[in-house]
N, CA, C, O and CB atoms as a CASP TS submission, in Angstrom:
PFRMAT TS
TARGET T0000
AUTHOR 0000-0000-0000
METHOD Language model
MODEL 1
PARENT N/A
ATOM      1  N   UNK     1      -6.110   0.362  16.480  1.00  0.00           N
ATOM      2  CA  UNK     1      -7.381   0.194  15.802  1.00  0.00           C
ATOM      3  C   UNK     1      -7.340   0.819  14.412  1.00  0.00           C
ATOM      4  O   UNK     1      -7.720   0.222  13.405  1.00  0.00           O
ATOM      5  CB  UNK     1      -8.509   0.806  16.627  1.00  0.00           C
ATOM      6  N   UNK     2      -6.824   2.139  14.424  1.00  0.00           N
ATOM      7  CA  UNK     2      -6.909   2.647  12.968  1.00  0.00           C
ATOM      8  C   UNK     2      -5.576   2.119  11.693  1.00  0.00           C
ATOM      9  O   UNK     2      -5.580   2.481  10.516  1.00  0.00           O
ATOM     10  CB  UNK     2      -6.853   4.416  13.200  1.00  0.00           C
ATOM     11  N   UNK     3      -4.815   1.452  12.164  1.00  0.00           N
ATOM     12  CA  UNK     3      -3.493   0.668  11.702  1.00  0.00           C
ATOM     13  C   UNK     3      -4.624  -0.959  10.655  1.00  0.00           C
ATOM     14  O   UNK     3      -4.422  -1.285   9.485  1.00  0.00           O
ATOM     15  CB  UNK     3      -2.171  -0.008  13.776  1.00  0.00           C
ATOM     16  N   UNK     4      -5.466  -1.470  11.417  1.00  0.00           N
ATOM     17  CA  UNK     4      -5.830  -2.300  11.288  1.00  0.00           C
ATOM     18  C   UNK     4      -6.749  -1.830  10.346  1.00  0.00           C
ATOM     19  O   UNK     4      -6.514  -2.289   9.229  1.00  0.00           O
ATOM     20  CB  UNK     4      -6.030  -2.895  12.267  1.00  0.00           C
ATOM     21  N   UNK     5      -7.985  -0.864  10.408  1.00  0.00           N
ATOM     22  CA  UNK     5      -9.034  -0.725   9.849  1.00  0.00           C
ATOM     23  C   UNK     5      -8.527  -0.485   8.405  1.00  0.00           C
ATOM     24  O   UNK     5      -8.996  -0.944   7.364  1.00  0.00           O
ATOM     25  CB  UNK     5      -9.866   0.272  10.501  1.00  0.00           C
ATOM     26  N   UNK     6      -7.347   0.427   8.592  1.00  0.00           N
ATOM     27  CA  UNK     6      -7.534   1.101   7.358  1.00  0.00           C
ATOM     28  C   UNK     6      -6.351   0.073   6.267  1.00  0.00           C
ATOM     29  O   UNK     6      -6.568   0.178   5.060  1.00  0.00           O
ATOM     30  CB  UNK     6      -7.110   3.010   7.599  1.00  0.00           C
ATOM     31  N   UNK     7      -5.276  -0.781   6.659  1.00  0.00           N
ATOM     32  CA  UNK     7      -5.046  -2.182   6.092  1.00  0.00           C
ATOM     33  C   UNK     7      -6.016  -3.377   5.288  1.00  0.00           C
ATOM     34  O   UNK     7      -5.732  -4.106   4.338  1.00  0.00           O
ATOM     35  CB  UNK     7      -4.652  -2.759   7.156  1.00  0.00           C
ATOM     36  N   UNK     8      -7.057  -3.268   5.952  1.00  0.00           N
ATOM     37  CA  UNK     8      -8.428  -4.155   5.956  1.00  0.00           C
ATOM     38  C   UNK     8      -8.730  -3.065   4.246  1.00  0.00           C
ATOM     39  O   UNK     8      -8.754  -3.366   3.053  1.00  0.00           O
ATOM     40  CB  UNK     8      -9.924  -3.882   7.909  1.00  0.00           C
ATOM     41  N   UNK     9      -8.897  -1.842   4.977  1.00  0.00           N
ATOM     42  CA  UNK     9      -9.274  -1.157   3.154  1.00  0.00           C
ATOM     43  C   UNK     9      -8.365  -0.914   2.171  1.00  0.00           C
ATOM     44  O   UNK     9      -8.479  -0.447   1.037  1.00  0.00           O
ATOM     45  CB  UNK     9      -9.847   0.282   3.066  1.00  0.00           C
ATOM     46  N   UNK    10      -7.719  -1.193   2.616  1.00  0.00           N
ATOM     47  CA  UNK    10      -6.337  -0.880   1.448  1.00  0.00           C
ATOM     48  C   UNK    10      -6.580  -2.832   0.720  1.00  0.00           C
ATOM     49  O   UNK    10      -6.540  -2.963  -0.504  1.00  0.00           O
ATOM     50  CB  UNK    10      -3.960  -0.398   2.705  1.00  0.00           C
ATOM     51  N   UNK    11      -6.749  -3.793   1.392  1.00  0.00           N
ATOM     52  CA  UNK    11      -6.865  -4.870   1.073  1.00  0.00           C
ATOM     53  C   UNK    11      -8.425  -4.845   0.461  1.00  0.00           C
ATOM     54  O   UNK    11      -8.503  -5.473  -0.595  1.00  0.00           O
ATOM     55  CB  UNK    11      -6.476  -5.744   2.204  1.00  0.00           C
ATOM     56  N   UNK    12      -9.237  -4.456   0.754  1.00  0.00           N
ATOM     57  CA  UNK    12     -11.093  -4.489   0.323  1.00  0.00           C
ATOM     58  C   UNK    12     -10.708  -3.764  -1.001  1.00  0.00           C
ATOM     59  O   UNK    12     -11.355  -4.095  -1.995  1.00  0.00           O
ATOM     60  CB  UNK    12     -12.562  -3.372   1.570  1.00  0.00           C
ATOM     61  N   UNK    13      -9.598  -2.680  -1.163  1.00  0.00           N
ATOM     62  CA  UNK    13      -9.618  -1.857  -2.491  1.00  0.00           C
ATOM     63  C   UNK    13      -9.033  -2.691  -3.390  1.00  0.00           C
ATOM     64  O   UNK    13      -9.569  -2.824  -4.490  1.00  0.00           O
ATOM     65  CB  UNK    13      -8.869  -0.476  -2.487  1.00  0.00           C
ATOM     66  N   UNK    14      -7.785  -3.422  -3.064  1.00  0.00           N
ATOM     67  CA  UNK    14      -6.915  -4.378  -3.981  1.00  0.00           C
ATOM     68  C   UNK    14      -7.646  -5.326  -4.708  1.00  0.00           C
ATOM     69  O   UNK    14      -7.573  -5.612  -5.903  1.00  0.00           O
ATOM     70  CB  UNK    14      -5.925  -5.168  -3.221  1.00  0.00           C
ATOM     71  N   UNK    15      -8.570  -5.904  -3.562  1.00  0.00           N
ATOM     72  CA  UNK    15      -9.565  -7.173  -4.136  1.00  0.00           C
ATOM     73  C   UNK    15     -10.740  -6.408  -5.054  1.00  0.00           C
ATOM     74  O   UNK    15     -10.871  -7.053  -6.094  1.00  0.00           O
ATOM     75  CB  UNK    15     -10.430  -8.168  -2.653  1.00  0.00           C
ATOM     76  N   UNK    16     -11.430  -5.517  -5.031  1.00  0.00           N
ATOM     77  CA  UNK    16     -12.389  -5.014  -5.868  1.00  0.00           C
ATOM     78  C   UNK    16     -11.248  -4.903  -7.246  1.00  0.00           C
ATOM     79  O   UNK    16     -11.354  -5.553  -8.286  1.00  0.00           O
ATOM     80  CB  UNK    16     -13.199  -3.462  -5.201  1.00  0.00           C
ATOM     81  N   UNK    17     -10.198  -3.935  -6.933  1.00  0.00           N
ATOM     82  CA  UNK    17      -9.466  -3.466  -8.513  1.00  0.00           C
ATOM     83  C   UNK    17      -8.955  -4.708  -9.152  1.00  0.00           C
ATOM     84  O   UNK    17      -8.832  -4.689 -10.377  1.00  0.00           O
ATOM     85  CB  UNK    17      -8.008  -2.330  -8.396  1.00  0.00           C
ATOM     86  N   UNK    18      -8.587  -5.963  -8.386  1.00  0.00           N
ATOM     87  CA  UNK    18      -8.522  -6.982  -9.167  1.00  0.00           C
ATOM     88  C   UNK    18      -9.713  -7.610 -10.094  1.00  0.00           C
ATOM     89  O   UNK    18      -9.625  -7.899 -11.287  1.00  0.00           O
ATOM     90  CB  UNK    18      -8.105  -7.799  -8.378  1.00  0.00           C
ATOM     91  N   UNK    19     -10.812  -7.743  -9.267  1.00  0.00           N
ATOM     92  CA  UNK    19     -12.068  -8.074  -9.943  1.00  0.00           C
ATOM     93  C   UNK    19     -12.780  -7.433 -11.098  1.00  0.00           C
ATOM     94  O   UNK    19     -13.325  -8.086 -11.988  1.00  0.00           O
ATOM     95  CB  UNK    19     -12.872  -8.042  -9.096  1.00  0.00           C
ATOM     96  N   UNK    20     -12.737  -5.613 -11.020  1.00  0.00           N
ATOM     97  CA  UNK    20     -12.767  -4.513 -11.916  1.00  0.00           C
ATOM     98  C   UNK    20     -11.724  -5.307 -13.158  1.00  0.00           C
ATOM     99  O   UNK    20     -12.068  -6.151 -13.986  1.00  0.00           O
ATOM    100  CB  UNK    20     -12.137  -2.892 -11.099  1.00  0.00           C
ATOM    101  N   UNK    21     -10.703  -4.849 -12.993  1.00  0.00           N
ATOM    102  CA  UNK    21      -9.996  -5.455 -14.478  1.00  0.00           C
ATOM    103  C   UNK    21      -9.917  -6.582 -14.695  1.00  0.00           C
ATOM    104  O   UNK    21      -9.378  -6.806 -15.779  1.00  0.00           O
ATOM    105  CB  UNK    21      -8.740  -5.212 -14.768  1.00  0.00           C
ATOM    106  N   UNK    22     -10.216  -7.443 -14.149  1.00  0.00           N
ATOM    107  CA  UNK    22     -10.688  -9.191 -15.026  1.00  0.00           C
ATOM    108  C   UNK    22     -12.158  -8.848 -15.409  1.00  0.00           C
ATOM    109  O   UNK    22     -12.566  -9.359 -16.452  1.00  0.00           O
ATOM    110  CB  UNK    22     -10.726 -11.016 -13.726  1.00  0.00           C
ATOM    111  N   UNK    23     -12.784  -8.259 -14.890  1.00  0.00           N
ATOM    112  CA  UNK    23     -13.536  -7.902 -15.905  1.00  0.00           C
ATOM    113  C   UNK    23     -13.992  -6.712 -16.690  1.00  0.00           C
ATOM    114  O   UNK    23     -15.117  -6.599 -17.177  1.00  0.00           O
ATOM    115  CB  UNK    23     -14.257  -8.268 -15.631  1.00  0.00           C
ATOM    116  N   UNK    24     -13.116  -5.917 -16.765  1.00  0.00           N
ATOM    117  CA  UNK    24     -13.461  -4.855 -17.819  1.00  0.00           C
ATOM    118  C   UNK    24     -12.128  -5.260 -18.984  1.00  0.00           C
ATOM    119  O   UNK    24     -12.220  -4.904 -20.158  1.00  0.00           O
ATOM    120  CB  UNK    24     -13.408  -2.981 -17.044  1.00  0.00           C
ATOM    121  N   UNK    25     -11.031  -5.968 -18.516  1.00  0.00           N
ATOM    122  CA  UNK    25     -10.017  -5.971 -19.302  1.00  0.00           C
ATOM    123  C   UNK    25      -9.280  -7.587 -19.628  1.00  0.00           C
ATOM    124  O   UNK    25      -8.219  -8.111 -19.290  1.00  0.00           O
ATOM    125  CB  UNK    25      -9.099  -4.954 -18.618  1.00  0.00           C
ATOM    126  N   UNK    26     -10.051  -7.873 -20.172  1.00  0.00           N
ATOM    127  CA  UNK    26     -10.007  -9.706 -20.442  1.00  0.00           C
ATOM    128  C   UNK    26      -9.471  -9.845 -22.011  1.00  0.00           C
ATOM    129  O   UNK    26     -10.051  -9.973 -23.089  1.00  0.00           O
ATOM    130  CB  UNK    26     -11.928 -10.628 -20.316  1.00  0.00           C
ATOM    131  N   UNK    27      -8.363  -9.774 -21.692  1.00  0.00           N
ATOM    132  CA  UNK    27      -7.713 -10.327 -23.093  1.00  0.00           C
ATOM    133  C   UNK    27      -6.651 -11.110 -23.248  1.00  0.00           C
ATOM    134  O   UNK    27      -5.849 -10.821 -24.136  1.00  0.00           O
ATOM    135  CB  UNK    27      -7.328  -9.409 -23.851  1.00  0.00           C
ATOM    136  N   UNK    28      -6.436 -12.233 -22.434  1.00  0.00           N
ATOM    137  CA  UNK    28      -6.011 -13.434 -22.302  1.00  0.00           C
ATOM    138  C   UNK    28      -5.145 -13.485 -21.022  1.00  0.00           C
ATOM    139  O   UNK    28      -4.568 -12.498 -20.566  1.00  0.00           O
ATOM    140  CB  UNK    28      -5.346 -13.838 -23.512  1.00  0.00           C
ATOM    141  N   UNK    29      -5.113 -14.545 -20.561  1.00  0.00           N
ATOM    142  CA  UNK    29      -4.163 -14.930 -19.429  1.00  0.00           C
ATOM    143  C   UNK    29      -2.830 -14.512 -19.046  1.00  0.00           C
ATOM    144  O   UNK    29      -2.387 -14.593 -17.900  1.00  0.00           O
ATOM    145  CB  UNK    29      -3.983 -16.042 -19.523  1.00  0.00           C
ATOM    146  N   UNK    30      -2.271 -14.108 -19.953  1.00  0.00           N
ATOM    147  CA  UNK    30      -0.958 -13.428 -20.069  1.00  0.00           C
ATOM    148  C   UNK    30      -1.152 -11.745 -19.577  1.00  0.00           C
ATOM    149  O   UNK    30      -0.519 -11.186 -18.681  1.00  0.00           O
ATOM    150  CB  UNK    30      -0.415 -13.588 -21.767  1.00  0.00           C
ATOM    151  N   UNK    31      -2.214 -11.152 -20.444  1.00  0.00           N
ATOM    152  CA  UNK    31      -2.366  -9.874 -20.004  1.00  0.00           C
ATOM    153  C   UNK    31      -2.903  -9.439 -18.573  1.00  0.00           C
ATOM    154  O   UNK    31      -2.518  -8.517 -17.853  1.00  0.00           O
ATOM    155  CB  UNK    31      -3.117  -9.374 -20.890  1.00  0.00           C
ATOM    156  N   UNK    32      -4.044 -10.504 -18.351  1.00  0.00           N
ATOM    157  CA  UNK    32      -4.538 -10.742 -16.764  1.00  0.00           C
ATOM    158  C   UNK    32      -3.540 -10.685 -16.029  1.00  0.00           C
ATOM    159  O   UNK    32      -3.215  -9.666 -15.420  1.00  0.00           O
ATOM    160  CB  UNK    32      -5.204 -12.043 -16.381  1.00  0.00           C
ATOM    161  N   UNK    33      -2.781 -12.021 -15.983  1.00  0.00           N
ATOM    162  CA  UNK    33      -1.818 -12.116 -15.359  1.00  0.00           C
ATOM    163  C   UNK    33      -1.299 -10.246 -14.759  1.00  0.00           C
ATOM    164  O   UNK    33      -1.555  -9.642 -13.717  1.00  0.00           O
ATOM    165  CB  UNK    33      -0.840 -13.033 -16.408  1.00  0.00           C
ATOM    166  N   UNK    34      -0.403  -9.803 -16.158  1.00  0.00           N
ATOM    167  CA  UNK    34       0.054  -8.607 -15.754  1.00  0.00           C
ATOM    168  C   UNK    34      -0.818  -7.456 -15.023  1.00  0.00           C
ATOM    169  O   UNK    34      -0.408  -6.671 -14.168  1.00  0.00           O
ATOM    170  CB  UNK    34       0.546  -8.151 -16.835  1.00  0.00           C
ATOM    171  N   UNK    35      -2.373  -7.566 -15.673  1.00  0.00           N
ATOM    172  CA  UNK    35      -2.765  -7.023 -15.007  1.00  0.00           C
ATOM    173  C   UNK    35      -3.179  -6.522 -13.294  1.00  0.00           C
ATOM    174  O   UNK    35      -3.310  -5.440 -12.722  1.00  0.00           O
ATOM    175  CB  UNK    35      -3.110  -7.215 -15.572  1.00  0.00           C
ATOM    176  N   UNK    36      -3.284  -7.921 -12.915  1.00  0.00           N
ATOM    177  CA  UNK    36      -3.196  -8.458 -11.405  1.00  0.00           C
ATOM    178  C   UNK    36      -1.664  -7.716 -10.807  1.00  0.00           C
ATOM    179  O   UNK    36      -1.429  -6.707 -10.143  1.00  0.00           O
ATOM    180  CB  UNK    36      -3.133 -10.482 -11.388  1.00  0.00           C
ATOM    181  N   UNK    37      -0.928  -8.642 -11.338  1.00  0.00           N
ATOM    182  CA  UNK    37       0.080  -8.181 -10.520  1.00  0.00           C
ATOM    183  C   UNK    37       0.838  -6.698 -10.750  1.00  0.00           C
ATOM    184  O   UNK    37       1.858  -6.428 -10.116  1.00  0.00           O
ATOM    185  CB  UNK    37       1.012  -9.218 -10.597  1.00  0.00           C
ATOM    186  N   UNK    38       0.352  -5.930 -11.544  1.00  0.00           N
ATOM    187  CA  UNK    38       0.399  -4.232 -11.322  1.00  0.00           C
ATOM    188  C   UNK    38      -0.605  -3.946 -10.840  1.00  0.00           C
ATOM    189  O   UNK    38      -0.478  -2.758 -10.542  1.00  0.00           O
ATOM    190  CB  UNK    38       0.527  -3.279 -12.457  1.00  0.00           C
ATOM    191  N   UNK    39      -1.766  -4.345 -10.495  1.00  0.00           N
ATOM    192  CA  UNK    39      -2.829  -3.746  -9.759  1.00  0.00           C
ATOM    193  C   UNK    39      -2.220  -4.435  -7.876  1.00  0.00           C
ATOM    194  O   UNK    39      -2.540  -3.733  -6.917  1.00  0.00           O
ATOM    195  CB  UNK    39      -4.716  -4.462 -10.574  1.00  0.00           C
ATOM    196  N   UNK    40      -1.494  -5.604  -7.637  1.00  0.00           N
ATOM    197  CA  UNK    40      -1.303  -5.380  -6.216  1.00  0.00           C
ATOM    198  C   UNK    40       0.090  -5.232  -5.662  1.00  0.00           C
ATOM    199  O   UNK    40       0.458  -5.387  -4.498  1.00  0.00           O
ATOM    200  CB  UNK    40      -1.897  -6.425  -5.541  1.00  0.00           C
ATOM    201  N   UNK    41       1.198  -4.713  -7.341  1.00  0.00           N
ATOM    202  CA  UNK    41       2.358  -4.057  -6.789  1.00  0.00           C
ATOM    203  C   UNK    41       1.833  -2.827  -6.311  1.00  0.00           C
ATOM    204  O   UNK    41       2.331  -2.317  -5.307  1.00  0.00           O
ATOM    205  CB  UNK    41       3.514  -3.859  -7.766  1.00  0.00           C
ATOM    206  N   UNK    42       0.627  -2.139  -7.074  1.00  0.00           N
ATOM    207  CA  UNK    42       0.549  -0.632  -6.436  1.00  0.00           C
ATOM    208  C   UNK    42      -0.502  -0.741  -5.641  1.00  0.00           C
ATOM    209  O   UNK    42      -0.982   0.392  -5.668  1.00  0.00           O
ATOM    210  CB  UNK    42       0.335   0.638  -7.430  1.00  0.00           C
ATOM    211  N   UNK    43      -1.115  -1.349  -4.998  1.00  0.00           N
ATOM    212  CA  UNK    43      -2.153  -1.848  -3.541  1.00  0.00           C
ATOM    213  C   UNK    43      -0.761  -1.657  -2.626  1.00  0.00           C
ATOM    214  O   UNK    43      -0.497  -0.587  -2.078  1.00  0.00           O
ATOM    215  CB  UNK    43      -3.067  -3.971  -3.497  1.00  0.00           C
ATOM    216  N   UNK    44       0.221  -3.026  -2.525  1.00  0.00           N
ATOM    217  CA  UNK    44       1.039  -2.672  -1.528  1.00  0.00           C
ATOM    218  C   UNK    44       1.615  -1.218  -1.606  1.00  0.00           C
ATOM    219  O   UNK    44       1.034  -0.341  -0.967  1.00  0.00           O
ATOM    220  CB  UNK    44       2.052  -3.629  -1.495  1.00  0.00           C
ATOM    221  N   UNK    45       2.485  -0.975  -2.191  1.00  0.00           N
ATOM    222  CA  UNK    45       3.009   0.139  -2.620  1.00  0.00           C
ATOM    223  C   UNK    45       2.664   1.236  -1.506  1.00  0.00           C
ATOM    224  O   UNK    45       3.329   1.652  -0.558  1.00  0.00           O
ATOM    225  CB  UNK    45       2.495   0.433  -4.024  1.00  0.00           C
ATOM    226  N   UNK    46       0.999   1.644  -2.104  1.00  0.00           N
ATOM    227  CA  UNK    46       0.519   2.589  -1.663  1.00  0.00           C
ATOM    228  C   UNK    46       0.039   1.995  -0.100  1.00  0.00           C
ATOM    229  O   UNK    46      -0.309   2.864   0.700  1.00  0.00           O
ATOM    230  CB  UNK    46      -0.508   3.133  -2.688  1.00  0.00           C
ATOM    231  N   UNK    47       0.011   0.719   0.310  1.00  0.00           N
ATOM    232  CA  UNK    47      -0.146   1.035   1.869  1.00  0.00           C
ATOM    233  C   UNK    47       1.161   0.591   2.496  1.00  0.00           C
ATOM    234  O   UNK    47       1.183   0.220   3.670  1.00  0.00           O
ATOM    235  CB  UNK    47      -1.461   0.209   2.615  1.00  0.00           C
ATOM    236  N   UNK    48       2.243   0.618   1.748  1.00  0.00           N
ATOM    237  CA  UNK    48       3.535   0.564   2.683  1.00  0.00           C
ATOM    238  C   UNK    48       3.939   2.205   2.896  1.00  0.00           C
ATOM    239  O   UNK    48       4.619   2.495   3.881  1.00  0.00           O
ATOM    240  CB  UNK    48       4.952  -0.415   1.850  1.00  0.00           C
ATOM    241  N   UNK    49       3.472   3.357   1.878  1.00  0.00           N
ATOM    242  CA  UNK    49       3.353   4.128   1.805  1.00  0.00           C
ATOM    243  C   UNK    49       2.721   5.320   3.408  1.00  0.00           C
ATOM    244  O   UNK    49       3.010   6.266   4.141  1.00  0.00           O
ATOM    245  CB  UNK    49       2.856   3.784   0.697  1.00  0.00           C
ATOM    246  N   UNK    50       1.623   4.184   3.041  1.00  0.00           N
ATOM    247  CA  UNK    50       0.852   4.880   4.418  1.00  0.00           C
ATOM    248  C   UNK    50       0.988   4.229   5.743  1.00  0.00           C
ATOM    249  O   UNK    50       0.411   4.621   6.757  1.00  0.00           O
ATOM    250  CB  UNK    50      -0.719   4.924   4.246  1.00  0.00           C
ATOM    251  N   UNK    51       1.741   3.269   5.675  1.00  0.00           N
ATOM    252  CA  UNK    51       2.339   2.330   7.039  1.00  0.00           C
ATOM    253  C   UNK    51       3.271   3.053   7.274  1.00  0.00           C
ATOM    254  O   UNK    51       3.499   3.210   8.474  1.00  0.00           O
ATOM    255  CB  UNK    51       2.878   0.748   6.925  1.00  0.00           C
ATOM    256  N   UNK    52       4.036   3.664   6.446  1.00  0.00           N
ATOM    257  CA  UNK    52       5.642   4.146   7.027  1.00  0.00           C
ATOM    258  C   UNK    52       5.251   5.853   7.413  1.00  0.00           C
ATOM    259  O   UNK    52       6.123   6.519   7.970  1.00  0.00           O
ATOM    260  CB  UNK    52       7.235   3.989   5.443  1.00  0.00           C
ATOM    261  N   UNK    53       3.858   6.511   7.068  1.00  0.00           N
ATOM    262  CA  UNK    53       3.814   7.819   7.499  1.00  0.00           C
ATOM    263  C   UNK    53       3.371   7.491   8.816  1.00  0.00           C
ATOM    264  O   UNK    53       3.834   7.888   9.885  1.00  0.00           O
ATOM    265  CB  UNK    53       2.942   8.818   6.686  1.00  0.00           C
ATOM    266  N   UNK    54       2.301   6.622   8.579  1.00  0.00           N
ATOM    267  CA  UNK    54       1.395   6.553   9.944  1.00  0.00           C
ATOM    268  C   UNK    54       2.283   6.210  11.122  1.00  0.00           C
ATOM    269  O   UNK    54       2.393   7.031  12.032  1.00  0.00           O
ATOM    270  CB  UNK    54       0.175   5.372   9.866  1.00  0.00           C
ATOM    271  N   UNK    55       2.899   5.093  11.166  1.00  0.00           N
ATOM    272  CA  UNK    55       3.633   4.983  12.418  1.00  0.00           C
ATOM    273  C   UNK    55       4.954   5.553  12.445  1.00  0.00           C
ATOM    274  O   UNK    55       5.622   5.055  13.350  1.00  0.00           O
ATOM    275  CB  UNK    55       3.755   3.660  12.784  1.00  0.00           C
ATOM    276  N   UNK    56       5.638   6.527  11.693  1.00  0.00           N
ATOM    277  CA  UNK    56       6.598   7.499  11.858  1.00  0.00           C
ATOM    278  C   UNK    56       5.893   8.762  13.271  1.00  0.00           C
ATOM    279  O   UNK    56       6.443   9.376  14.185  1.00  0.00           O
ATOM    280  CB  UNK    56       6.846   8.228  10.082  1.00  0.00           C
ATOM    281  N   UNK    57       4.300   8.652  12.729  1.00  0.00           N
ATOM    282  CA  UNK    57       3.250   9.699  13.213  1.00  0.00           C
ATOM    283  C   UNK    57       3.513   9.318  14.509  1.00  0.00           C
ATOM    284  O   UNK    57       3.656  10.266  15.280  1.00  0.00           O
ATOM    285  CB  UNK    57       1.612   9.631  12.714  1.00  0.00           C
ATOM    286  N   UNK    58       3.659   7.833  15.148  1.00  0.00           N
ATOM    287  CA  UNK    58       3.274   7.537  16.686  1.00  0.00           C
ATOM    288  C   UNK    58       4.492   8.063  17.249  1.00  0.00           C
ATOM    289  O   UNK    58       4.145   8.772  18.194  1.00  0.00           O
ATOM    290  CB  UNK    58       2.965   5.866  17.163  1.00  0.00           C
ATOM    291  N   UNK    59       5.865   8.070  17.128  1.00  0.00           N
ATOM    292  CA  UNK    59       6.793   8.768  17.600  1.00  0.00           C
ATOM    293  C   UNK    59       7.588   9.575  16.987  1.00  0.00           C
ATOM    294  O   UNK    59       8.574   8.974  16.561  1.00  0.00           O
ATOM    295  CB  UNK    59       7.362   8.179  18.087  1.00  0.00           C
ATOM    296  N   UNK    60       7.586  11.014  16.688  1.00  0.00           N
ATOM    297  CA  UNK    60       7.644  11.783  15.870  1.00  0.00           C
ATOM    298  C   UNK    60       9.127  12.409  16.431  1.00  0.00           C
ATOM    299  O   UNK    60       9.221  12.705  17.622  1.00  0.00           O
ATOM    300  CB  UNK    60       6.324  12.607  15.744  1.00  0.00           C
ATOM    301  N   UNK    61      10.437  12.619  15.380  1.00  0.00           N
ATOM    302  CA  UNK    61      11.481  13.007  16.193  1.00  0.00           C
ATOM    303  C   UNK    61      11.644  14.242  16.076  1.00  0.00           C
ATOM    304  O   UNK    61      12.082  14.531  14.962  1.00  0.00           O
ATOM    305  CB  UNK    61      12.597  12.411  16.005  1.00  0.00           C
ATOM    306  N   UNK    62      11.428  15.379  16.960  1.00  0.00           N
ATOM    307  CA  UNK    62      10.857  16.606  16.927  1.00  0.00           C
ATOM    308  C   UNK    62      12.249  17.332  16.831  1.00  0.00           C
ATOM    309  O   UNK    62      12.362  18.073  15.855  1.00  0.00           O
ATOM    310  CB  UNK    62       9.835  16.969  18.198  1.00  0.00           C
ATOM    311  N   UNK    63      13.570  17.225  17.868  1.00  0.00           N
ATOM    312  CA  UNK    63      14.934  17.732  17.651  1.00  0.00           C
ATOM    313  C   UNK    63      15.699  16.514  17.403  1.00  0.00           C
ATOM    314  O   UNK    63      15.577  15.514  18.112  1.00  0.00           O
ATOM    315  CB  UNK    63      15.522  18.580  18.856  1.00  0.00           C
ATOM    316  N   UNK    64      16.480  16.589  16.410  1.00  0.00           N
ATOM    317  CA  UNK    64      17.542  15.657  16.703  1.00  0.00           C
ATOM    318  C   UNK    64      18.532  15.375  17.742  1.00  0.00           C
ATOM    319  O   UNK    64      19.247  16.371  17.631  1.00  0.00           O
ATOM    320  CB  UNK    64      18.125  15.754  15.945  1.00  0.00           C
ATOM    321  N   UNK    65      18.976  14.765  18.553  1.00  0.00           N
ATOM    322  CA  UNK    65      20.119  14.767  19.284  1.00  0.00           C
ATOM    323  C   UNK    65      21.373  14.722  19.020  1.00  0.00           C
ATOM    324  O   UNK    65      21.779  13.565  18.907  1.00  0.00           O
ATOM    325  CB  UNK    65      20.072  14.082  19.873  1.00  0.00           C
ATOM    326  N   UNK    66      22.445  15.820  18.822  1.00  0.00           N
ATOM    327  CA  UNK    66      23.416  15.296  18.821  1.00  0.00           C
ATOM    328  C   UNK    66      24.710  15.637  19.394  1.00  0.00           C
ATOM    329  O   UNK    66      25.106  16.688  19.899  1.00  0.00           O
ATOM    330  CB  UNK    66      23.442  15.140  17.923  1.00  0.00           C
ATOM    331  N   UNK    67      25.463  14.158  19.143  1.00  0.00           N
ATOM    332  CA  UNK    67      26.900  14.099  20.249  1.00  0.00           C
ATOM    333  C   UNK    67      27.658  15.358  20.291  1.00  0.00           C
ATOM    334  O   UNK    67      27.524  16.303  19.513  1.00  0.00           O
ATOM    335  CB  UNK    67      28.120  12.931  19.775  1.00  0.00           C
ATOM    336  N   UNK    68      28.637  15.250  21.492  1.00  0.00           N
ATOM    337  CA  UNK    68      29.228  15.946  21.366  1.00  0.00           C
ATOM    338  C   UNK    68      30.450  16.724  21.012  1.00  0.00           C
ATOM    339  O   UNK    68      30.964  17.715  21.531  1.00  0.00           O
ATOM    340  CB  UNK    68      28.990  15.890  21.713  1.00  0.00           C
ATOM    341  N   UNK    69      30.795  15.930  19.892  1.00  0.00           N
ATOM    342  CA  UNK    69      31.958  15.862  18.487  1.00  0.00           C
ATOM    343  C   UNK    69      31.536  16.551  17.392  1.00  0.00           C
ATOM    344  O   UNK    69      32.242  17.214  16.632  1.00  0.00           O
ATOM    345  CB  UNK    69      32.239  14.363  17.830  1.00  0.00           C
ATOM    346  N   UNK    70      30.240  16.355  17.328  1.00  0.00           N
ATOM    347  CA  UNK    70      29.634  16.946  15.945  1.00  0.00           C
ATOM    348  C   UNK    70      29.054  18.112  15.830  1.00  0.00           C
ATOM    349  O   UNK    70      28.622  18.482  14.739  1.00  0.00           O
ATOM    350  CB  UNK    70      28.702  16.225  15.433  1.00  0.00           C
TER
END
């Protein structure tokens, strides 16, 4: 449940910050353009970020194991 919810806001934030700079920062199609797509390289970014803590979180490797060579 919380994997899902908080994906859903990481996506509700991407779509507002896209909308925010097309319109606070409109200075032609070219710059849009860039603008968009640095506003949802760092949307993903930051929730691959929090995908790879969060479910590291569900099985956490507390000792390492190891053989008996090393």
């Amino acid at each position: 449940m919380g994997f899902l919810v908080t994906t859903l806001i990481f996506i509700v934030v991407g779509v507002i910050a896209c909308f925010c700079a097309g319109i606070c920062c409109n200075r032609g199609p070219s710059t849009n353009l860039l603008h968009l797509t640095l506003i949802i390289t760092a949307t993903v970014c930051c929730w691959m970020m929090w995908a790879i803590v969060y479910l590291a979180q569900l099985k956490p490797l507390i000792v390492p194991i190891l053989s008996e060579g090393e």
